[in-house]
C-alpha angles and dihedrals in degrees: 000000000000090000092043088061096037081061096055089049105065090034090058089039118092130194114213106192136174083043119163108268071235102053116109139220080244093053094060086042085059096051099029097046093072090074093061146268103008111199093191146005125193124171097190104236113245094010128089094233130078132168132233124193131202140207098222123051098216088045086060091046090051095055089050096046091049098032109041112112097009136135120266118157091349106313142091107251132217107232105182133141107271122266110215083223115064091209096087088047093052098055094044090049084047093050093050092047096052097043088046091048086096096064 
């Protein structure tokens, strides 16, 4: 049961990188809320990432699929299913950074 519910939860759960430093928790709960039930919503202080879960699993996959690489404050933002460990997220965040830094 325990890894059953350890699944759902990184499949609800939705990482929201390249964010303005100004951008709020409110802010997500604006954009994200339209999907559908959000749980939580955390925009990590001092950093440009934050995370949204959802209670349903197709409504988060719904909001990744619409939102990833759109525009929110200004920037293009990184909508993905969450990763337990932040390292995949950081060099992706790294690699998106350095190729847009063109723009």
């Amino acid at each position: 049961m325990e890894n059953t519910q350890e699944m759902e939860i990184q499949i609800t759960k939705v990482y929201v990188g390249n964010l303005d430093y100004e951008t709020t928790s409110n802010d997500l709960k604006d954009l994200f809320s339209k999907y559908g039930e959000l749980v939580e919503v955390a925009k990590i202080p001092e950093k440009n990432y934050g995370f949204v879960k959802f209670s349903n699993q197709e409504k988060a996959v719904e909001a990744i699929k619409d939102l990833n690489n759109t525009k929110l404050n200004g920037r293009y933002i990184i909508v993905e299913k969450s990763d337990r460990s932040m390292g995949g997220h950081n060099k992706q965040k790294k690699r998106y950074q350095r190729n847009n830094r063109r723009r």
